[in-house]
C-alpha positions as a Python dict, from the first residue, in 0.01 Angstrom:
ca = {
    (1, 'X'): (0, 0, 0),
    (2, 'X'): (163, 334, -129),
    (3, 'X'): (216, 632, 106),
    (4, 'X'): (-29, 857, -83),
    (5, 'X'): (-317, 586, -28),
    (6, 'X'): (-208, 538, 304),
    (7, 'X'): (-200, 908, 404),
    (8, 'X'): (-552, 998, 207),
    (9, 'X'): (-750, 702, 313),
    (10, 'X'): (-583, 455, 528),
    (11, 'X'): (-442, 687, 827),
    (12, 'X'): (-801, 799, 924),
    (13, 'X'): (-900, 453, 942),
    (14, 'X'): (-598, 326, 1154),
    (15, 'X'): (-687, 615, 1410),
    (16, 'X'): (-1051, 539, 1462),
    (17, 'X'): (-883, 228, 1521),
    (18, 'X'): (-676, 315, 1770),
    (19, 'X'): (-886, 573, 1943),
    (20, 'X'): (-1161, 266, 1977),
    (21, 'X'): (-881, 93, 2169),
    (22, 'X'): (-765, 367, 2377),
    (23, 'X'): (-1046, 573, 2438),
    (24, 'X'): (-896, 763, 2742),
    (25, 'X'): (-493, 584, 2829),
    (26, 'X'): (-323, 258, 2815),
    (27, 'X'): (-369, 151, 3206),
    (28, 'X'): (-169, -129, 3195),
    (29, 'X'): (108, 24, 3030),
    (30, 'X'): (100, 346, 3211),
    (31, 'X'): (107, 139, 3519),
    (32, 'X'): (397, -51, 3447),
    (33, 'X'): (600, 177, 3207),
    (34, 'X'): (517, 544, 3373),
    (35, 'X'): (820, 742, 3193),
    (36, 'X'): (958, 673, 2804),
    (37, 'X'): (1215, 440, 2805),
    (38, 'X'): (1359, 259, 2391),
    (39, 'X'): (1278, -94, 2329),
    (40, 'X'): (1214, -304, 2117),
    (41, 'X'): (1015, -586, 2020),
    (42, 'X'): (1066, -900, 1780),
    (43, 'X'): (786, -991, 1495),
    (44, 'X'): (741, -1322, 1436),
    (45, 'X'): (538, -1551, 1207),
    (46, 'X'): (326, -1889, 1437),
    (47, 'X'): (126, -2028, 1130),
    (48, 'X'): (272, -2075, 713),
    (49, 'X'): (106, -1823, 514),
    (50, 'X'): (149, -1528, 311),
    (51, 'X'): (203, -1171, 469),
    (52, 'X'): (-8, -845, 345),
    (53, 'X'): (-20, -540, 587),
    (54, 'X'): (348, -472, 651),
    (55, 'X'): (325, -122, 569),
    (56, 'X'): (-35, -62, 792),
    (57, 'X'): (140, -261, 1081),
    (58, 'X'): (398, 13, 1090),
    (59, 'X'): (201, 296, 961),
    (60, 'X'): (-4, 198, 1330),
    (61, 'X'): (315, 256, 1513),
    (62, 'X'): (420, 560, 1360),
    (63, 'X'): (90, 739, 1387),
    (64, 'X'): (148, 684, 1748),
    (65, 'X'): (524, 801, 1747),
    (66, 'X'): (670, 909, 1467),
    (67, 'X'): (1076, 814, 1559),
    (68, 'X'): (919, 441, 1598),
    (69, 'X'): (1157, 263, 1346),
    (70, 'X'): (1039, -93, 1211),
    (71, 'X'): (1271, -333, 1081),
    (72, 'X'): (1122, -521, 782),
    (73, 'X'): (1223, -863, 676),
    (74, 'X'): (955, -965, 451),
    (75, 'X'): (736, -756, 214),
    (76, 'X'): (383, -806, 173),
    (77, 'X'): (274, -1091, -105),
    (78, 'X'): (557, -1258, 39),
    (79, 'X'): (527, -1652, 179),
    (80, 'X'): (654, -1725, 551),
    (81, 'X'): (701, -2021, 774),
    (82, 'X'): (641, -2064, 1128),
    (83, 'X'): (871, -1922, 1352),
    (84, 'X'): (1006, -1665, 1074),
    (85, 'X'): (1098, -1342, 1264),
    (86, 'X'): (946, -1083, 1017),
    (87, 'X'): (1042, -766, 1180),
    (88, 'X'): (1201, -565, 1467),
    (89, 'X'): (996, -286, 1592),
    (90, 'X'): (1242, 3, 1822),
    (91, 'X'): (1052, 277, 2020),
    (92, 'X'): (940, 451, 2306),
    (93, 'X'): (768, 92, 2487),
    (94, 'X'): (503, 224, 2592),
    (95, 'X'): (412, 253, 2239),
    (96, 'X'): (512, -61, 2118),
    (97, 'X'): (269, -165, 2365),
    (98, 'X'): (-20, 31, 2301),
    (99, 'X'): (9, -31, 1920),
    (100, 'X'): (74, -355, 1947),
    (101, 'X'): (-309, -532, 1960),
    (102, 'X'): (-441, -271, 1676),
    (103, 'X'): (-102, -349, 1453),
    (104, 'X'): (-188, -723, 1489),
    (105, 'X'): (-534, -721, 1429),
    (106, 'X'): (-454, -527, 1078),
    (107, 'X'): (-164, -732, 972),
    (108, 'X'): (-313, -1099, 1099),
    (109, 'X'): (-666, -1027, 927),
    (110, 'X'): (-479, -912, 599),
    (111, 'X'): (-209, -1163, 629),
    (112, 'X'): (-533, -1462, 638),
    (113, 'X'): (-731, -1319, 354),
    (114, 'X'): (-361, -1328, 104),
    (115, 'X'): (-303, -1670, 249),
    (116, 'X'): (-661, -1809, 139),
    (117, 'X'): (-643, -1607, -190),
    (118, 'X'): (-333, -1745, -266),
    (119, 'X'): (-473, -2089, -192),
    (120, 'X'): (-801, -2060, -413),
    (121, 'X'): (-591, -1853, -688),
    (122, 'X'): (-381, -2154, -725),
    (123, 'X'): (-622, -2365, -758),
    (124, 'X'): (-753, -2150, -1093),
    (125, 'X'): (-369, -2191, -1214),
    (126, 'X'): (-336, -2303, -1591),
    (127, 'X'): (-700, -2214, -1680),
    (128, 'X'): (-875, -1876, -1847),
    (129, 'X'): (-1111, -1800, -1535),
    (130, 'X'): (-969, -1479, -1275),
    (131, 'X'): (-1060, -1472, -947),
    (132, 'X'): (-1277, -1228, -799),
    (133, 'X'): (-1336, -1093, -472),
    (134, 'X'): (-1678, -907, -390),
    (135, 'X'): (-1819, -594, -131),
    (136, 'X'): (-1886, -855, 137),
    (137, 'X'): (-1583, -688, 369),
    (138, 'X'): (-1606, -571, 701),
    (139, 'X'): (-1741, -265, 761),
    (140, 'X'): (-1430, 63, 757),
    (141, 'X'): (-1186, -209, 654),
    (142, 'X'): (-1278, -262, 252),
    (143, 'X'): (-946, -56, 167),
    (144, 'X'): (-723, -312, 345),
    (145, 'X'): (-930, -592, 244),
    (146, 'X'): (-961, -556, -71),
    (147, 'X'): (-566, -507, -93),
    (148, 'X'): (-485, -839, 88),
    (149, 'X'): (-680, -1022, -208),
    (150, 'X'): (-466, -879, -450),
    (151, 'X'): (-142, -976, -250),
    (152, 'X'): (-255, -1299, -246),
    (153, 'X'): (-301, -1328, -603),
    (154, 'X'): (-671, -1263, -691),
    (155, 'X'): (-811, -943, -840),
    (156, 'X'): (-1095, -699, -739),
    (157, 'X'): (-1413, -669, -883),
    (158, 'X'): (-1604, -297, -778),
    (159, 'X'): (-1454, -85, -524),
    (160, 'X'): (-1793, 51, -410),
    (161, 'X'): (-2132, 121, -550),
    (162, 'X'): (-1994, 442, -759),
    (163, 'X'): (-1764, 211, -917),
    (164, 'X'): (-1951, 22, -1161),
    (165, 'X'): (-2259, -88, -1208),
    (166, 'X'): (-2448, -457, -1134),
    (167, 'X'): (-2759, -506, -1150),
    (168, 'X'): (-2919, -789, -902),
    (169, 'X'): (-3221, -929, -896),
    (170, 'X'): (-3354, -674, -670),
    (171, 'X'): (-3243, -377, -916),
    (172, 'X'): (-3395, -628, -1218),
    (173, 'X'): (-3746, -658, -988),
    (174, 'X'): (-3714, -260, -973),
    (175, 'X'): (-3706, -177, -1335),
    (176, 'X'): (-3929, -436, -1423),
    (177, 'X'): (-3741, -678, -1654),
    (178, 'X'): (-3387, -771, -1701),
    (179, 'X'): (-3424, -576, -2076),
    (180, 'X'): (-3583, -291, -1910),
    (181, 'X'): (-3296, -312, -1611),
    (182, 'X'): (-2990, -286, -1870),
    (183, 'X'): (-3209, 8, -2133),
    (184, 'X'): (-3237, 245, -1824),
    (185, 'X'): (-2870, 190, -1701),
    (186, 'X'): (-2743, 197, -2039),
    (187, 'X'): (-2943, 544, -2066),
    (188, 'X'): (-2815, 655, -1724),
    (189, 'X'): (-2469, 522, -1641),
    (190, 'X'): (-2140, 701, -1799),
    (191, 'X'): (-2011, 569, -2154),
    (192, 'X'): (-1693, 419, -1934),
    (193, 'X'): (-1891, 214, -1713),
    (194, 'X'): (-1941, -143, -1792),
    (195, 'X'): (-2323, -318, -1698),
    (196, 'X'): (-2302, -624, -1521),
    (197, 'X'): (-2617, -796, -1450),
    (198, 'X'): (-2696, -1111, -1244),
    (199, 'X'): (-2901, -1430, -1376),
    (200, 'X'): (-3035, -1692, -1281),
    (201, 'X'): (-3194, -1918, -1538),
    (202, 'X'): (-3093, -1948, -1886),
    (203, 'X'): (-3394, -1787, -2009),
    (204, 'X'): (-3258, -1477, -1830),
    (205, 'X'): (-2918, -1532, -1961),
    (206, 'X'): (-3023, -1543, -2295),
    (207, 'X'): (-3210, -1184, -2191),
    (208, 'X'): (-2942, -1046, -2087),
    (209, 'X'): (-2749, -1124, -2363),
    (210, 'X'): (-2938, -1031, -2621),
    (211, 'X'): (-3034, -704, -2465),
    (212, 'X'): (-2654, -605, -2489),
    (213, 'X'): (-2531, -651, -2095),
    (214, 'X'): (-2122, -632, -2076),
    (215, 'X'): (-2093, -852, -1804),
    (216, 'X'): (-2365, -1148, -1728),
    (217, 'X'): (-2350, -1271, -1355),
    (218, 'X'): (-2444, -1687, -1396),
    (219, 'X'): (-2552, -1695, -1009),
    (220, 'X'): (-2601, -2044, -805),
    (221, 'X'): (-2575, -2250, -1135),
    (222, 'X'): (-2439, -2570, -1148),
    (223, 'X'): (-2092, -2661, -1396),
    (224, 'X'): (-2403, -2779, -1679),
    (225, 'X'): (-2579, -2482, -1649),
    (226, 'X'): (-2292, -2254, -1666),
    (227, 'X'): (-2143, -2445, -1997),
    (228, 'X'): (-2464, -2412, -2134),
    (229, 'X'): (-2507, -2029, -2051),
    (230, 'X'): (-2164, -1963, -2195),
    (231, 'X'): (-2266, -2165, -2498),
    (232, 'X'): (-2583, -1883, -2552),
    (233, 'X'): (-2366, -1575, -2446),
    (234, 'X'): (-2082, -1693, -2737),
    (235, 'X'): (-1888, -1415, -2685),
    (236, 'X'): (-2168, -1146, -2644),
    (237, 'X'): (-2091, -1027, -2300),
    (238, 'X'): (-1791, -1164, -2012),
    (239, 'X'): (-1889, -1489, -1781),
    (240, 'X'): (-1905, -1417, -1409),
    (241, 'X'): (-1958, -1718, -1178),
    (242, 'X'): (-2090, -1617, -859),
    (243, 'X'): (-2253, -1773, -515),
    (244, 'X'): (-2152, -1942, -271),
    (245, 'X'): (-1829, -2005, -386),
    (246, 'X'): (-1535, -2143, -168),
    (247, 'X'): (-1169, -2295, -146),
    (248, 'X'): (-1339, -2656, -144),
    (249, 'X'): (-1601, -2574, -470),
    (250, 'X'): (-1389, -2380, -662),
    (251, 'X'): (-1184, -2612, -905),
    (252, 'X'): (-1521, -2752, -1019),
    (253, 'X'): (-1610, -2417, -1172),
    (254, 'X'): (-1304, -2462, -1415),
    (255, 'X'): (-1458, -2671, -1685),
    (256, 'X'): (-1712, -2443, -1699),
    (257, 'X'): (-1530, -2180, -1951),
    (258, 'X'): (-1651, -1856, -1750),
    (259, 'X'): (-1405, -1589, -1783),
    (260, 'X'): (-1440, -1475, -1407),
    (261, 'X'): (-1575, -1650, -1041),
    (262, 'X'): (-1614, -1412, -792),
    (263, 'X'): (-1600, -1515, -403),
    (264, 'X'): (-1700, -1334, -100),
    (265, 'X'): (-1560, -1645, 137),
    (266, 'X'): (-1185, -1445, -24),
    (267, 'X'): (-1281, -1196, 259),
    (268, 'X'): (-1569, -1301, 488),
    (269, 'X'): (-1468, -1626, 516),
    (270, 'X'): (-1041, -1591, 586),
    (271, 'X'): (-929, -1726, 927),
    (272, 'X'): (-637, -1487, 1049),
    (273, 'X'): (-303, -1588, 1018),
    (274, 'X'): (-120, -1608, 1366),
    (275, 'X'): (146, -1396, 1407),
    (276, 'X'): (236, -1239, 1770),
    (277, 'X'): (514, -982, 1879),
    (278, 'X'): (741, -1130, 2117),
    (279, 'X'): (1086, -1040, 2321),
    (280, 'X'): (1002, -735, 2453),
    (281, 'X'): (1339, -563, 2591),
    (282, 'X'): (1453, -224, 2708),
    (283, 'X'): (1755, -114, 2455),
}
């Protein structure tokens, strides 16, 4: 993550962040650590995985203290092993300890959404079909989110709802008709924006199609359905697999010939990888 996207939309972020964890003062560390005193503290990798959030781990401790100095040994989209030390953070202590949960809880929820990525990406290795991830994020962390998916090797589909338009069923129930759906956004939405809309049947595929969609969602359909639908699209419009679609389902959707699966499970679904900061010492 680049220090202009960092400054303009990740450092607000990090400090509602950190102002939800220390909403008045650090007790415990005031009570054991009542005057400044350097330290520093080790980083170190407990699970295999691969690392995203290097630069929002330290970006934590320097919003705190500015002379905080971290020590990188890996990079983010790089792979680590248990036991790897990572980094060496060197500060005031009482920072190190009062960044230290909010630091963590960035880098190990990153860090688990690259590693699962990277798993499900490789899985799509040798074939046509990108993976997707989708808006299902946690709520004021999309930004870092969406980031650890690309680290780990997939590739984001819309930012936000300004970013592109998809029309779901409820949008298609609003207009009236799948034609009716892609006419009005067609009339409404900027010459740069692609339409995406979501099906369900083939009937609605064949809709879509022939009412000129860019993009055709083929939602909830099984491996015959979706060779079938790409079959009636023929090169009308991209392929977008979508629901329900995990690490355990996904090689499945590769015979199907869609150009694109999208999962939510890449960030809703991500166990953290476990990484703690260790060695604590006065310097």
């Amino acid at each position: 993550m680049n220090d202009i996207t960092m400054r303009l939309n990740a450092d607000e972020l990090i400090k509602m962040a950190l102002r939800e964890d220390i909403s008045s003062e650090d007790v415990s560390t005031n009570a054991v650590m009542p005057e400044a005193k350097a330290g520093e503290v080790e980083l170190i990798a407990k699970q295999d995985g691969i690392i995203c959030g290097m630069d929002v781990y330290e970006r934590v401790f320097k919003l705190l203290d500015e002379n905080t100095v971290v020590e990188k040994y890996v990079k983010d989209g790089d792979a680590v092993t248990k036991g790897m030390l990572m980094a060496k953070v060197k500060g005031d202590i009482r920072v190190l300890l009062s960044g230290e949960r909010v630091a963590l809880n960035y880098l190990q929820r990153m860090s688990g959404i690259a590693t699962y990525t990277h798993d499900v990406a490789q899985l799509l290795e040798g074939s046509k079909t990108v993976l997707l991830d989708t808006r299902k994020t946690t709520p004021n962390m999309r930004i870092f989110e969406k980031y650890a998916v690309k680290c780990g090797g997939g590739q984001n589909h819309r930012y936000n709802l300004s970013d592109g338009v998809l029309l779901k069923d409820n949008h298609i129930g609003a207009a009236g008709s799948i034609t009716k759906a892609i006419q009005m956004a067609k009339a409404y939405a900027p010459f740069v924006r692609k339409i995406e809309i979501e099906t369900e049947t083939l009937e609605q595929v064949k809709e879509a199609a022939d009412a000129g969609a860019d993009i055709i969602m083929l939602d909830n359909m099984d491996v015959a359905t979706m060779q079938e639908a790409v079959k009636i699209i023929n090169g009308r419009a991209k392929t977008e697999c979508s629901g329900n679609v995990t690490k355990e389902n996904i090689k499945n959707i590769i015979d199907s010939g869609v150009d694109y699966v999208s999962s939510g499970a890449l960030t809703h679904s991500a166990p953290i990888l476990d990484i703690s900061m260790k060695n604590l010492h006065a310097i």
